[in-house]
N, C-alpha and C positions, 0 to 999 in steps of 0.2 A: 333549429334553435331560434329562441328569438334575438329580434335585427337590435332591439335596447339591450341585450343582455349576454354574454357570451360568455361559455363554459370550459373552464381549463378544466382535464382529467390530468391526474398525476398517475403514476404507476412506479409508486417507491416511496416507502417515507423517511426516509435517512436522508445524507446529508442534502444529497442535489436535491431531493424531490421536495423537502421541506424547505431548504433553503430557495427554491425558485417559488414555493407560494408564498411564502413569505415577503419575499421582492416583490413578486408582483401584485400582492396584496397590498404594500406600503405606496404602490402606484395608481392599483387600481381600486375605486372603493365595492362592496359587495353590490351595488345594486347596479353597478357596470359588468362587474364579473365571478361571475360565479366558480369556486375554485374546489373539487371533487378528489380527494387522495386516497390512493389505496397501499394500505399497509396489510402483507401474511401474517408478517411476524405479533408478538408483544409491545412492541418499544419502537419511541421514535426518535428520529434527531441523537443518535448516542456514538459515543469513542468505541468503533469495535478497535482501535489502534492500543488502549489503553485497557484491554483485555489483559496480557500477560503481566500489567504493573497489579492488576487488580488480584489475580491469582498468587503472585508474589509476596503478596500485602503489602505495595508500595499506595496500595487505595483501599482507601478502609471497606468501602460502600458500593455495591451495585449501583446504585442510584448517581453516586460521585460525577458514575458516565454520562449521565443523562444530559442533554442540556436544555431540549425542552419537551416537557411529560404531550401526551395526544390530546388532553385535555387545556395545556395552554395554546396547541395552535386552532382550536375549535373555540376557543375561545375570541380569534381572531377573524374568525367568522369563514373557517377554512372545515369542510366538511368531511374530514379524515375518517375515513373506516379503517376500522383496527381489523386485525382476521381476517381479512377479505383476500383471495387472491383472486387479479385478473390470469382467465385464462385461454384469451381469444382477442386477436386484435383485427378487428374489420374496417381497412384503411378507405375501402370504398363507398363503405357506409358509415364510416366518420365514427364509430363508436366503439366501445369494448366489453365484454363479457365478464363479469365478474359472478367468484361464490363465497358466498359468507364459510366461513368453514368451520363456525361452530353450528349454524343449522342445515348445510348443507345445500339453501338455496343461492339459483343462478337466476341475474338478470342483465338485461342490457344496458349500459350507460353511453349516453353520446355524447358528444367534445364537439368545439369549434379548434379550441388547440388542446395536443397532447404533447403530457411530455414521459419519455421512459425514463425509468430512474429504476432499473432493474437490480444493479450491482453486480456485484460476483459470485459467482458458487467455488467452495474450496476443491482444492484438485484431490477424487478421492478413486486411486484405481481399483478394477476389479478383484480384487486377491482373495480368497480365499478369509476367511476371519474377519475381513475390516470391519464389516456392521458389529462386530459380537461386542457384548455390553463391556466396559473398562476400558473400549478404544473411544479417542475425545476428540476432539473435533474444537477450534476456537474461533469460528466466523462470528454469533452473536452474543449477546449477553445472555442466551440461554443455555449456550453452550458453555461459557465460562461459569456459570450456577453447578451442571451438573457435575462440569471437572472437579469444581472446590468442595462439592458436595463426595465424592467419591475421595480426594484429599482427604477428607477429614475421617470417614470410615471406613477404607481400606485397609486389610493387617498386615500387607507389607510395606514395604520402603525402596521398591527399583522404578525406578518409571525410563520408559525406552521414550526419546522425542527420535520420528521420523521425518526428516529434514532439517535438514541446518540454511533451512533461507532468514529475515528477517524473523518468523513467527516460530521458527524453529531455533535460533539461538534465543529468543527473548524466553521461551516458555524454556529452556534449559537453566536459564537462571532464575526464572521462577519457582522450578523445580528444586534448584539447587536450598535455594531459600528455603523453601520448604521442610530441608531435611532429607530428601531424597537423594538415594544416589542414584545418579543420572548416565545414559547411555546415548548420545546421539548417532546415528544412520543417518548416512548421506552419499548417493548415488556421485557427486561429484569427485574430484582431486582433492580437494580441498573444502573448506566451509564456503558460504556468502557468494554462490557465483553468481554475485553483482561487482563481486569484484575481480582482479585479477586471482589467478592461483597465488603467485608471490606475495601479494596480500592478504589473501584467504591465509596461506599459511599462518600468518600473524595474529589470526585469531585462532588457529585448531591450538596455535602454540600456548594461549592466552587461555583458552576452552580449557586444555588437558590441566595448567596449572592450578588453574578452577578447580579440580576435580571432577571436571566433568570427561566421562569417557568418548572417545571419537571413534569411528568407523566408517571411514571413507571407501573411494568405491565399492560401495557395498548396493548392491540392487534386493528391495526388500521379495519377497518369493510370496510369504502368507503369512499371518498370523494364528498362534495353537490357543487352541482351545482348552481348560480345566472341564473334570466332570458337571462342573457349575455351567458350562456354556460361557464364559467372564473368559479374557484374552489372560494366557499365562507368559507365553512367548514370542517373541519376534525371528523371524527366519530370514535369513541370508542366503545366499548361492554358496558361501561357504563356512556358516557358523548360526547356533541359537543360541538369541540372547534373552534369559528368564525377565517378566516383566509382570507387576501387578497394577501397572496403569499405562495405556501407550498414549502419545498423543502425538495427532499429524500435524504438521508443518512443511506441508507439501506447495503452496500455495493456491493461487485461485486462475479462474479464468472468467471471460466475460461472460452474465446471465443474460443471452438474446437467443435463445428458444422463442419466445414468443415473436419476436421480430424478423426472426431467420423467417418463420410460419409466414410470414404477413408481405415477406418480399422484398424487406429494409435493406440497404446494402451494409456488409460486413468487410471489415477487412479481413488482414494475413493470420489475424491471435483470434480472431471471431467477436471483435468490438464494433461495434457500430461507430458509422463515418460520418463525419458531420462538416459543416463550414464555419468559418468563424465565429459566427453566432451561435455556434451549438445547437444550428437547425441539422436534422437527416437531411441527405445530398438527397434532393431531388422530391424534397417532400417541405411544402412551404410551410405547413401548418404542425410540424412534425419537431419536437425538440428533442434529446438525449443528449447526458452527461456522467460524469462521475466512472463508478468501476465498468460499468457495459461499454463504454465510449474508445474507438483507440486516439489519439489524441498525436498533433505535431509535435517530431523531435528536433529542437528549432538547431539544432549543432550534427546528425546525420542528413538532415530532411526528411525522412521517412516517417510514417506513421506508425506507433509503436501501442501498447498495453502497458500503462502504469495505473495501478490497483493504490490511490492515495487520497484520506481525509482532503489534505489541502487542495488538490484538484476539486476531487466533490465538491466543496463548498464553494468554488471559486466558479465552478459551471452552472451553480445551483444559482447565484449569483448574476451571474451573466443573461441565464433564459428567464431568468424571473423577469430581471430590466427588459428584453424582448419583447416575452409575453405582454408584461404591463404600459409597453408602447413606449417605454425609454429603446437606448442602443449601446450595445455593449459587445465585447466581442474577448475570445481566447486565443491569444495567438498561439500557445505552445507552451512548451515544457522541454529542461534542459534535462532531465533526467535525476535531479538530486534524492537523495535519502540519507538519514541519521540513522543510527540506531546503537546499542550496548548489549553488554553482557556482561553483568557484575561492574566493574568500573572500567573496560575496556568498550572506548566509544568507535565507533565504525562509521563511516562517511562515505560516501561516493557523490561524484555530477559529471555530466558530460558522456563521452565515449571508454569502453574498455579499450584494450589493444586488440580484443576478437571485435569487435564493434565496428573498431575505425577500418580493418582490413575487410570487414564484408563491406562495408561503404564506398572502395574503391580507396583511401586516403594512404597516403606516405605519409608517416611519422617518424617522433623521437619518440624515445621515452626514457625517462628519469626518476632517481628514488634519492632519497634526502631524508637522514635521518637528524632530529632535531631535540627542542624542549619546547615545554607550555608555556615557559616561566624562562626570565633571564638566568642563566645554569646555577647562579652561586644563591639565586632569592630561595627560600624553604619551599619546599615540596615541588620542585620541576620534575614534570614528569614526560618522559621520555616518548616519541611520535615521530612516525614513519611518514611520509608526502610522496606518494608518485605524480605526474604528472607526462601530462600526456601533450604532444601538440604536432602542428604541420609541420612535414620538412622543409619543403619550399618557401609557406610564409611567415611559418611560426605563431597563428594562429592555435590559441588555446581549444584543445579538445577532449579533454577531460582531467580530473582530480579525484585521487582516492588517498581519505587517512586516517590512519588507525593509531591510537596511542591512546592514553590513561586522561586525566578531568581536561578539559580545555581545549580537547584534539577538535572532537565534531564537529561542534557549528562553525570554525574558522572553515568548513566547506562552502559557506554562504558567501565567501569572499571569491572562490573560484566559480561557483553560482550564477553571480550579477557581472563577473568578467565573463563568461561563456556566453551569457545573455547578451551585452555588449558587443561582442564579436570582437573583444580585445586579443592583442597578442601577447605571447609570455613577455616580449619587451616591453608595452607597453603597461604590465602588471608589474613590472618593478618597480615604477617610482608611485605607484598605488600612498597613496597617503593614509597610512593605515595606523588607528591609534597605539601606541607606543609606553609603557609604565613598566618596571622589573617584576610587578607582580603579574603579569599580562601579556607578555612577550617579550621574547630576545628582542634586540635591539632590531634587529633582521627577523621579520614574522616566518618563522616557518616555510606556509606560501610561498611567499617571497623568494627565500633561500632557494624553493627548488622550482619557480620561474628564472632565477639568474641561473641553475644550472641548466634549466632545459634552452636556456638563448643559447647560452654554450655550444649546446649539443646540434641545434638549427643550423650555428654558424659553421660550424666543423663539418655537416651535410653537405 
């Protein structure tokens, strides 16, 4: 490459990968650096997170998702190939392989820096049926097209969702919305194992009163077939359940095929390892972020797979500043996630009680039941708080809560304490804002930080 002019290759155009040209674009001007992206898909820059609102009709618009079209970041003098997959990474020859895949040609491209921005492919096991047409799939915006598309001309009304993780209770209540009656399958005890079973319970509880049907440990076998070749049924180890639309919510795992090929190192979930900077361990010119990356869990230590927009953007962010000769760096992640189902909001951060005991940790743990709202202001609605912490030093180790409007985001407060390396004592006198339409007098949180010091001191 030339010595005045150096060439960032992307590989991914979504969050991270748009998001680091675009940083390092606002750093670097074009006749300093030359910035090359490759995009498979259609779309770029978009909310696959805001799929199952879109399916729901909480988003009127495909496009809604969008946040920036391939022709606004080409316009920024970032030379995006749309359709293109790379499918060859030559780390000794500094370049990569790409094929246009509407004409079918392949040529080479070279980088001074790369960066991967792969994402995740959805978990989709071998079974019997799963390819057959009316089984859905919702990783991108095209796969939320053809689900809504089958939605609307399909002539029955059962739809089977196979898992109950995040993507599996959202698209239940999309479904529900829809008018469908809904069955979920879920290999666990319970729904949500992000969170504990005791907690999961709290949404199957929540799920069933929905109307939505539950089926826990249930391991799916295949899916049957109609003379049409179109999925009819969903199968169990002990039960079939009829279905004229299935869709998985099985989750994803990290896309580093191409990296595994090339020598990259992987961790334990098969994410690529990186150093603060979100360079690859051992590779100077080497960047990765987002869903292929495993990333610090700054409350186990361990390196973990969390598959989340706000990471993406936050990495895409980071390598950009790098690339473009600023410095920036990702120290980690506590674990947090929001999510709902009909008006039941679901929270998690920190450690489970399985989490903290594979970590080696002695703990409490504690559950505290509460309101949104001071109990006598209108519409308090009722929320559960576990919490989790050290026996020894009463250091906070995790937060999960589930209740009706105002439960969620009060997880942000257990979030920036985990972050801190605060203990549940010192989360008590949290100065935390206080109004009757807004909180007991006593934040929820709170309440069940005083009762986990309780339970530390009694250790």
């Amino acid at each position: 490459m030339s010595s005045t002019r150096e060439r960032l290759v992307i590989i991914g155009g979504d969050a991270t990968g748009m998001s680091a040209a675009s940083q390092a674009r606002r750093l670097r001007k074009p006749e300093e650096l030359e910035i090359v992206a490759f995009e498979r898909g259609d779309f770029t820059s978009y909310s696959a997170c805001g799929i199952p609102y879109w399916v729901g009709g909480d988003v009127a618009d495909r496009d809604d998702l969008i946040a920036r079209t391939p022709q606004e970041h080409r316009a920024r003098d970032i030379d995006l190939r749309m359709r293109t997959e790379v499918r060859r990474l030559d780390i000794d020859g500094r370049r990569v392989l790409a094929r246009d895949l509407a004409s079918g040609e392949e040529y080479w491209t070279a980088y001074d820096k790369l960066v991967i921005a792969t994402g995740a492919r959805p978990v989709r096991p071998p079974l019997p049926g799963i390819d057959a047409p009316g089984v859905y799939g919702v990783q991108t915006l095209g796969d939320g097209e053809a689900l809504i598309d089958a939605l609307r001309h399909t002539g029955g009304r059962r739809a089977m969702v196979v898992g109950s993780g995040y993507i599996g209770v959202e698209m239940a209540e999309a479904l529900i919305r829809r008018g469908y009656q809904v069955t979920a399958v879920n290999r666990g005890k319970e729904p949500m194992s992000t969170l504990d079973p005791d907690m999961g319970r709290l949404v199957h509880d929540a799920m069933t009163g929905m109307g939505i049907e539950m089926v826990n440990d249930a391991e799916v076998t295949k899916i049957l077939t109609g003379d049409d070749g179109r999925a009819r049924a969903v199968v169990t180890e002990d039960a079939e359940y009829p279905a004229d639309v299935v869709v998985l919510g099985l989750g994803v795992r990290p896309e580093t095929k191409l990296a595994e090929e090339a020598g990259l190192p992987l961790g334990e979930s098969g994410g690529l390892l990186t150093d603060l900077a979100m360079r690859v361990r051992g590779h100077e010119d080497i960047w990765a972020g987002g869903d292929c990356v495993e990333v610090l869990d700054l409350v186990s230590g361990r390196e973990r797979h969390i598959a989340l927009g706000t990471h993406a953007n936050k990495h895409g962010q980071v390598i950009g500043s790098n690339v473009g000769g600023g410095y920036a760096t990702f120290p980690g992640v506590v674990g947090t996630a929001v999510s709902k189902v009909c008006d039941l909001e679901i929270a998690r951060t920190g450690l489970r009680e399985k989490e903290a005991r594979a970590a080696g940790l002695r703990y409490v743990a504690v559950t505290i039941e509460s309101t949104s709202r001071a109990g006598y202001y209108p519409n308090a609605a009722p929320m559960t708080v576990k919490m989790i912490a050290e026996q020894r030093t009463g250091k906070l180790l995790g937060v999960q809560i589930v209740g009706r409007e105002g439960a969620g985001k009060r997880v942000d407060i257990a979030a920036v304490a985990l972050t801190a390396r605060m203990t549940v004592e010192q989360m008590t006198a949290l100065d935390l804002g206080y109004a009757p339409p807004f909180s007991p007098v006593w934040d929820p949180v709170l309440v069940a930080a005083r009762k986990a010091v309780s339970a530390v001191r009694a250790g």
